[in-house]
Backbone as a printed PyTorch tensor [residue, N CA C, xyz], in Angstrom:
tensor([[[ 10.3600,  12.1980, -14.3340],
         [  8.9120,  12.0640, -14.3410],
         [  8.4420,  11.7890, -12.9140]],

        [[  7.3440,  12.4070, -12.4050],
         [  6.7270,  12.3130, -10.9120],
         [  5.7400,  10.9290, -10.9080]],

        [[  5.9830,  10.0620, -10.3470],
         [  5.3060,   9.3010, -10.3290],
         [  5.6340,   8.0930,  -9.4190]],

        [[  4.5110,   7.1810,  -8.7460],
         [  4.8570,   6.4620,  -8.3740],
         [  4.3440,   5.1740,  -8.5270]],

        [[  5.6240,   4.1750,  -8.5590],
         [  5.7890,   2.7050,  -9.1470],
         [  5.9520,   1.4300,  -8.0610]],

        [[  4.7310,   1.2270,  -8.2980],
         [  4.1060,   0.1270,  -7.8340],
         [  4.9880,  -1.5970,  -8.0470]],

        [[  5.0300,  -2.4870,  -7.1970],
         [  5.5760,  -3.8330,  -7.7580],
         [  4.9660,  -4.5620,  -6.2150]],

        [[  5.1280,  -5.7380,  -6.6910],
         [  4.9880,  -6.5800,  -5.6900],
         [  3.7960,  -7.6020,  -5.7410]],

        [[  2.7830,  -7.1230,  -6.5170],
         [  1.3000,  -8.3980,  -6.1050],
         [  1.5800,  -9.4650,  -6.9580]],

        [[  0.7310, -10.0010,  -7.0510],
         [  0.8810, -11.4990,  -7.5290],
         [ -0.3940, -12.0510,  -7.1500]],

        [[ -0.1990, -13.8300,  -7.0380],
         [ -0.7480, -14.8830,  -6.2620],
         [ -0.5150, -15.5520,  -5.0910]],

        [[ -1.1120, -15.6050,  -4.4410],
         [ -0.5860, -16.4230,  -3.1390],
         [ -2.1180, -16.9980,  -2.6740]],

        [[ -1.2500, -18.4410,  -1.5210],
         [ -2.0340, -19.3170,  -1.2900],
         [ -2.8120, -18.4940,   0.3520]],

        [[ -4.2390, -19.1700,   0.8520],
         [ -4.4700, -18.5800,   1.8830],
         [ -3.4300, -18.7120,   2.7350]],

        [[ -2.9550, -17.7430,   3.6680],
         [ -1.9740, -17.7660,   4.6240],
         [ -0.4420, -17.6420,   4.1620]],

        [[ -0.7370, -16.9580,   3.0810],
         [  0.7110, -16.5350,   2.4910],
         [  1.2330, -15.4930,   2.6170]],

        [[  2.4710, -14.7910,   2.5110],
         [  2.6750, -12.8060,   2.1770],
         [  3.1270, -12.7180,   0.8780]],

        [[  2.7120, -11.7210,   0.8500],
         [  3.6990, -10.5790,  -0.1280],
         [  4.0510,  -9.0730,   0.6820]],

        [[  4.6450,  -8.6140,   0.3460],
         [  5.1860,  -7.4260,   0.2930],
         [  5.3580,  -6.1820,  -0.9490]],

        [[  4.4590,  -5.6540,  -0.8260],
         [  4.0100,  -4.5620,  -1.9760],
         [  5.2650,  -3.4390,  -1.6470]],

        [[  5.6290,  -2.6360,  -2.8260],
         [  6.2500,  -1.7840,  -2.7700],
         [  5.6180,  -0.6400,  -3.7850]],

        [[  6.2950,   0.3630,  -3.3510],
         [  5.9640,   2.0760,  -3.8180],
         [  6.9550,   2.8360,  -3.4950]],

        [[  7.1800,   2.9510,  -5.2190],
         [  8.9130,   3.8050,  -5.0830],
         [  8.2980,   5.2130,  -6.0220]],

        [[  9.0250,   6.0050,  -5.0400],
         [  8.4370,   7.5750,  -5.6490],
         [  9.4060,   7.8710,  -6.6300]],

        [[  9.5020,   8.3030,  -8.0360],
         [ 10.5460,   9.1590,  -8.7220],
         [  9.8000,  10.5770,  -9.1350]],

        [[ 11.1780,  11.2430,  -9.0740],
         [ 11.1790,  12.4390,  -9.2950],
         [ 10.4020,  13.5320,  -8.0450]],

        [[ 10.3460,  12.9610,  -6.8010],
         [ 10.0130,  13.3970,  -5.9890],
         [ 10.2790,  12.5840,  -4.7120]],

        [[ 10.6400,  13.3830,  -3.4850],
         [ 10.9840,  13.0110,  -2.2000],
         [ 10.1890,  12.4660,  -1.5850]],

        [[  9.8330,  11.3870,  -0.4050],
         [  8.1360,  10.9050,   0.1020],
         [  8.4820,  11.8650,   1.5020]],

        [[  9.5720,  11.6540,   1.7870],
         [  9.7010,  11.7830,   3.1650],
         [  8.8790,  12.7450,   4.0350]],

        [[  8.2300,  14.0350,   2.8390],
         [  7.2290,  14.8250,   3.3760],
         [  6.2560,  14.2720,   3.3880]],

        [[  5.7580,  13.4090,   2.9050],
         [  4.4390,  13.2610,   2.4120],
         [  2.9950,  12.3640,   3.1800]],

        [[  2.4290,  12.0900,   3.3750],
         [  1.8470,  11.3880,   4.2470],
         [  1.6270,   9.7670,   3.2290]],

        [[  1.4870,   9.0240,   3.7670],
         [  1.4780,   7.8590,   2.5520],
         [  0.0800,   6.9270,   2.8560]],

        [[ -0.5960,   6.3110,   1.9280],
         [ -1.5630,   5.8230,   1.9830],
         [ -1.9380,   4.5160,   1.5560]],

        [[ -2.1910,   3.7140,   2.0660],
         [ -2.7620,   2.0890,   0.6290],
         [ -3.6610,   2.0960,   0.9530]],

        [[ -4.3040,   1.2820,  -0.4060],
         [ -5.7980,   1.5220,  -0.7780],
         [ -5.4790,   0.0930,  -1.2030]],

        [[ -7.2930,  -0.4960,  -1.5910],
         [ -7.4430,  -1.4860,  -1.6130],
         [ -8.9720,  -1.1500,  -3.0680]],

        [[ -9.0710,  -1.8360,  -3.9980],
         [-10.3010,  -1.9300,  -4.5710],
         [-10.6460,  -3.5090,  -5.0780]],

        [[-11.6790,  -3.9180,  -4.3270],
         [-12.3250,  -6.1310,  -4.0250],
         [-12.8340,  -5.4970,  -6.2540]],

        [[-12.7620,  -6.7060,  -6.6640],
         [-13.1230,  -6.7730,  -7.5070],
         [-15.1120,  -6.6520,  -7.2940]],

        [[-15.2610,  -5.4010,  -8.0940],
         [-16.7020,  -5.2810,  -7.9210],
         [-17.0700,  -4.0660,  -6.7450]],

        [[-16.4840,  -3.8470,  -6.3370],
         [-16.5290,  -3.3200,  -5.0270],
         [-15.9410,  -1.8870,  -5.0130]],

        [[-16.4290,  -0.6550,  -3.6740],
         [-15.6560,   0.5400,  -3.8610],
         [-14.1440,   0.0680,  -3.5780]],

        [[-13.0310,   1.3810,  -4.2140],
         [-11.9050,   1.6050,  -2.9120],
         [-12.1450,   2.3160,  -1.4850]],

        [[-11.5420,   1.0970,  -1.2100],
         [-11.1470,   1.1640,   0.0750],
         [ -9.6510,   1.5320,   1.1350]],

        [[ -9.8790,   2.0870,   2.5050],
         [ -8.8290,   2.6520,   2.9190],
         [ -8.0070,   1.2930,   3.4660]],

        [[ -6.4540,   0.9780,   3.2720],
         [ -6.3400,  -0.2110,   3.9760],
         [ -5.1420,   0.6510,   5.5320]],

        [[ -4.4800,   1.4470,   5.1370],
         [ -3.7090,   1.6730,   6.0310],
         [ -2.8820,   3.1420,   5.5190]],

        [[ -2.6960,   3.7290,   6.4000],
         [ -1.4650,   4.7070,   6.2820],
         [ -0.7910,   5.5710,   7.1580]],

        [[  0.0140,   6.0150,   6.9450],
         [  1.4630,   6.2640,   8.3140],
         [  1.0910,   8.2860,   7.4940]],

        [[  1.9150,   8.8910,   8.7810],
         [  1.8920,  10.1760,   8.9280],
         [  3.2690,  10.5220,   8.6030]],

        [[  3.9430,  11.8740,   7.9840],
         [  5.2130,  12.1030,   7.8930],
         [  5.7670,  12.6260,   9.2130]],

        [[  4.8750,  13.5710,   9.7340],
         [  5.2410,  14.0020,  10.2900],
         [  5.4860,  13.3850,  12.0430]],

        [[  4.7660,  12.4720,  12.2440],
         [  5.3120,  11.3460,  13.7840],
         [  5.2890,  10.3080,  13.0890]],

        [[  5.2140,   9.7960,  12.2360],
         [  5.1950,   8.1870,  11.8280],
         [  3.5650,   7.6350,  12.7060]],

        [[  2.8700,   8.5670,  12.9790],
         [  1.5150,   7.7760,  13.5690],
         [  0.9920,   6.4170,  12.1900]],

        [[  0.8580,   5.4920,  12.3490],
         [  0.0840,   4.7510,  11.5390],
         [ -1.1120,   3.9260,  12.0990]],

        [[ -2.4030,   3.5620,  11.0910],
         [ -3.5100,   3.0970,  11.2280],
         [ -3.6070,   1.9200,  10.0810]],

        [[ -4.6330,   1.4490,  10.3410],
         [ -5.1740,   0.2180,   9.7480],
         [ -6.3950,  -0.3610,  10.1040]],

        [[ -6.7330,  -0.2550,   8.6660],
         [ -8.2140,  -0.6650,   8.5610],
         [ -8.5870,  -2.0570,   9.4990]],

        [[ -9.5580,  -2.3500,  10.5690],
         [ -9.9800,  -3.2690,  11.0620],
         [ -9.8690,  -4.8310,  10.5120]],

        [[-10.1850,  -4.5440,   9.3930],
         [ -9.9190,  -6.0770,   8.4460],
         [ -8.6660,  -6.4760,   8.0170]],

        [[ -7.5240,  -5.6620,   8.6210],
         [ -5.9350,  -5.9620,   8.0380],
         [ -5.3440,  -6.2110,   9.2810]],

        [[ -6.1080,  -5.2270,  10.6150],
         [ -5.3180,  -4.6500,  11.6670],
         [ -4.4900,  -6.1890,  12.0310]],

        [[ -2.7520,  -6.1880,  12.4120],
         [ -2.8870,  -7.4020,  12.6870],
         [ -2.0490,  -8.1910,  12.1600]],

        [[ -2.7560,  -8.2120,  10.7360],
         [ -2.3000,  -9.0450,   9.5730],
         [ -1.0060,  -8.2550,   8.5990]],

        [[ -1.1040,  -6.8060,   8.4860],
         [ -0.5170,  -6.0310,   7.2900],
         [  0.2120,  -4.8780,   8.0850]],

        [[  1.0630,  -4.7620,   7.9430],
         [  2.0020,  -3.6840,   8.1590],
         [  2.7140,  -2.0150,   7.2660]],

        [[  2.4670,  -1.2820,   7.4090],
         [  3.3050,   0.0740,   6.4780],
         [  3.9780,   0.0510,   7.3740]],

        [[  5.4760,   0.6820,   5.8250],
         [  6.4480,   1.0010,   6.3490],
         [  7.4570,   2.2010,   5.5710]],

        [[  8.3370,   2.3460,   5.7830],
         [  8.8610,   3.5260,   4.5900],
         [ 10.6200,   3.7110,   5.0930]],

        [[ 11.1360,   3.6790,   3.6420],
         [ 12.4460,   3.6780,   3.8630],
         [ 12.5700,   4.5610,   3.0450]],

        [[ 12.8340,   6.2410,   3.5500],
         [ 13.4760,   7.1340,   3.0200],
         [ 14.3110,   6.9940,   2.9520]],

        [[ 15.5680,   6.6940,   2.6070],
         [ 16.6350,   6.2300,   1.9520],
         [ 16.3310,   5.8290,   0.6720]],

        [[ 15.6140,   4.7160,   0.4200],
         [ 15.1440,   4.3800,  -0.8070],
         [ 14.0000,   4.4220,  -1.3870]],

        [[ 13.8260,   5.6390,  -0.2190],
         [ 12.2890,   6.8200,  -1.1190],
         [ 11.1830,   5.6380,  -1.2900]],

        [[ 11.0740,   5.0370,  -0.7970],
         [  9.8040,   3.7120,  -0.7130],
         [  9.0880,   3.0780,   0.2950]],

        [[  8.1930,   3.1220,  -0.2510],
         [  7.0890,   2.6770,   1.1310],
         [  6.6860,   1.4980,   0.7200]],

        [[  6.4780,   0.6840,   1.5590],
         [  6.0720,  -0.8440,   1.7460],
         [  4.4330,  -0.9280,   2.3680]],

        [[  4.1250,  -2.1710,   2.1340],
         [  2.8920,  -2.9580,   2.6760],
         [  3.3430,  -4.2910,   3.0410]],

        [[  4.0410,  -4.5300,   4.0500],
         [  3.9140,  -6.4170,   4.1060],
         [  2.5400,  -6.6000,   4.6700]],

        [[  2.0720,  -7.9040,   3.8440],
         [  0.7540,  -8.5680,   3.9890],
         [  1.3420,  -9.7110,   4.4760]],

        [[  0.7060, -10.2280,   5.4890],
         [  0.8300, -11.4480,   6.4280],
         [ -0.7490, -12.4160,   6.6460]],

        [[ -0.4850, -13.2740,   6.4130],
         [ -1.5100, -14.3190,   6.8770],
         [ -2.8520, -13.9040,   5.9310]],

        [[ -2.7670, -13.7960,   4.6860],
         [ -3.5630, -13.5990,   3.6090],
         [ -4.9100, -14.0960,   3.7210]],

        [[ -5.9690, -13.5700,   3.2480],
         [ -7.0990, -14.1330,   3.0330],
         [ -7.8310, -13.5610,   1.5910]],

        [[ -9.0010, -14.7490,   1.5430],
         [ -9.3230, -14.7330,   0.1320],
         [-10.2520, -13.3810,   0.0150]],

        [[-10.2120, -12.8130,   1.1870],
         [-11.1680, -11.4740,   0.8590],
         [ -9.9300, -10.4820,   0.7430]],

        [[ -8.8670, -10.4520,   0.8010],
         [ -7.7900,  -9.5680,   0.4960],
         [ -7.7770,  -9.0600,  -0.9760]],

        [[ -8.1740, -10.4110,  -1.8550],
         [ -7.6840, -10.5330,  -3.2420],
         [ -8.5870,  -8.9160,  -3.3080]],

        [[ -7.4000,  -7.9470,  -4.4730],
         [ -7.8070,  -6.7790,  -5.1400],
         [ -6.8280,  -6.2050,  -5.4230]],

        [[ -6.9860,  -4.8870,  -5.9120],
         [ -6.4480,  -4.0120,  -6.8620],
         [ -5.2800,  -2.8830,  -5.4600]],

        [[ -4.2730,  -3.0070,  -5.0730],
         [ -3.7230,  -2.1830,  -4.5600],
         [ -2.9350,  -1.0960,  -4.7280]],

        [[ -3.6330,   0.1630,  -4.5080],
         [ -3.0330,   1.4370,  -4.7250],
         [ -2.2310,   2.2010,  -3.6800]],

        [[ -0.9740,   2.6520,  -3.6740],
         [ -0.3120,   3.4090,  -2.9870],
         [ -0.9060,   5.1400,  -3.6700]],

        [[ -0.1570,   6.0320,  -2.0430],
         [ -0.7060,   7.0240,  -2.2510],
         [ -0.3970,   8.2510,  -1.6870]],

        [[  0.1620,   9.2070,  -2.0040],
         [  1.4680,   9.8510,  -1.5780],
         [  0.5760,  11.4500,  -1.6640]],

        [[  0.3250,  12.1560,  -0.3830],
         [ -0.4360,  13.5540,  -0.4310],
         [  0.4230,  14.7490,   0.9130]],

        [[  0.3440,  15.8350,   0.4440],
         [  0.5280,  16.3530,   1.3000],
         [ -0.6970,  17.6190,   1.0250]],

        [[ -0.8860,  18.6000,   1.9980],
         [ -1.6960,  19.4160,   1.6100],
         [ -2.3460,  20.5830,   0.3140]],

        [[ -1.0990,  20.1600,  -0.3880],
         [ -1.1100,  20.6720,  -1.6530],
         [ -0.9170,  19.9910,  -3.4150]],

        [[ -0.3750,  18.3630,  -2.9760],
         [ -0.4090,  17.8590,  -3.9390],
         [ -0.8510,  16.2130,  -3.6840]],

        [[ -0.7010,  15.4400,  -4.4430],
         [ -1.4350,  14.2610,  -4.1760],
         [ -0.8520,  13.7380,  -5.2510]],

        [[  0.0060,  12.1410,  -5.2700],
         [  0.1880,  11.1090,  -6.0750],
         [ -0.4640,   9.6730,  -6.2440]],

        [[ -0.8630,   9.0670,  -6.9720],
         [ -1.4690,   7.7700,  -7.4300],
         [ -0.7090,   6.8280,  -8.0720]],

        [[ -0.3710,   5.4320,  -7.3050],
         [  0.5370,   4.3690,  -8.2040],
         [ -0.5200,   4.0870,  -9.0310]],

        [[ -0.1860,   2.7490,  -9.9010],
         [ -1.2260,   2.6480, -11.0950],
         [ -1.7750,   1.2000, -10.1170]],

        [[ -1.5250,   0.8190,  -9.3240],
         [ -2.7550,  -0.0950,  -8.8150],
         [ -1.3150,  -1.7520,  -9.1730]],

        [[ -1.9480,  -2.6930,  -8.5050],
         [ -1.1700,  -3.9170,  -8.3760],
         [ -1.7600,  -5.1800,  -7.7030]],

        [[ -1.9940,  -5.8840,  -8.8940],
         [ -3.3780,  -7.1370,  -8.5830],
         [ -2.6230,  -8.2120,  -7.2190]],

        [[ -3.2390,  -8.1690,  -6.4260],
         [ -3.0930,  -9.3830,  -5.1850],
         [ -4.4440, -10.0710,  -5.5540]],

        [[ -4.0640, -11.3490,  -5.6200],
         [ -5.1360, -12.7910,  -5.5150],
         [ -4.7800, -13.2770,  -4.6220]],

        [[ -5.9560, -13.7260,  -3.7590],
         [ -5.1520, -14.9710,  -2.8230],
         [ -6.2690, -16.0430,  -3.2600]],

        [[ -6.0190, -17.2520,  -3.6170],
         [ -6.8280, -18.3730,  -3.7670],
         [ -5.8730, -19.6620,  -3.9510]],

        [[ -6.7020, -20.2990,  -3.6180],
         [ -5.8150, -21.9920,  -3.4600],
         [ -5.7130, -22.4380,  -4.8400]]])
């Protein structure tokens, strides 16, 4: 089955991490360009960061820059988010996101709270 599986959110206190993961099955990432998304409860999605296949260029949204890192271990076909130094405007719905010019994948989303 093509799809990709999300783990990692939770709760954490302000100034805490997690580390989100996104494991692709039934398909390779290593082509793919990869993406996280972010949706605030109430609020649109939003872009938080994403890396290129083809140079590893990566970006990040102004409000993470800093704080959050992508990463990707083809080997184990998975791409990461470490979140560093948390804040309570972080708390939301995080989606990974796997496209190349012809197809496009969606994890099912993975609740981060941060509150004391």
């Amino acid at each position: 089955q093509v799809q990709l599986v999300q783990s990692g959110g939770g709760l954490v206190q302000p100034g805490g991490s997690l580390r989100l993961s996104c494991a692709a099955s039934g398909f390779t990432l290593d082509r793919y360009d990869i993406g996280w998304f972010r949706q605030p409860p109430g609020k649109e999605r939003e872009g938080v960061s994403c890396t290129s296949h083809s140079d590893s260029t990566t970006t990040y949204a102004n409000s993470v820059k800093g704080r959050f890192t992508i990463s990707r271990d083809n080997a184990k076909n998975t791409v990461y988010l470490q979140m560093n130094n948390l804040k309570p405007e972080d708390t939301a719905v995080y989606y990974c996101n796997a496209e190349t010019s012809t197809k496009y994948y969606w994890g099912k989303g993975t609740l981060v709270t941060v509150s004391s």
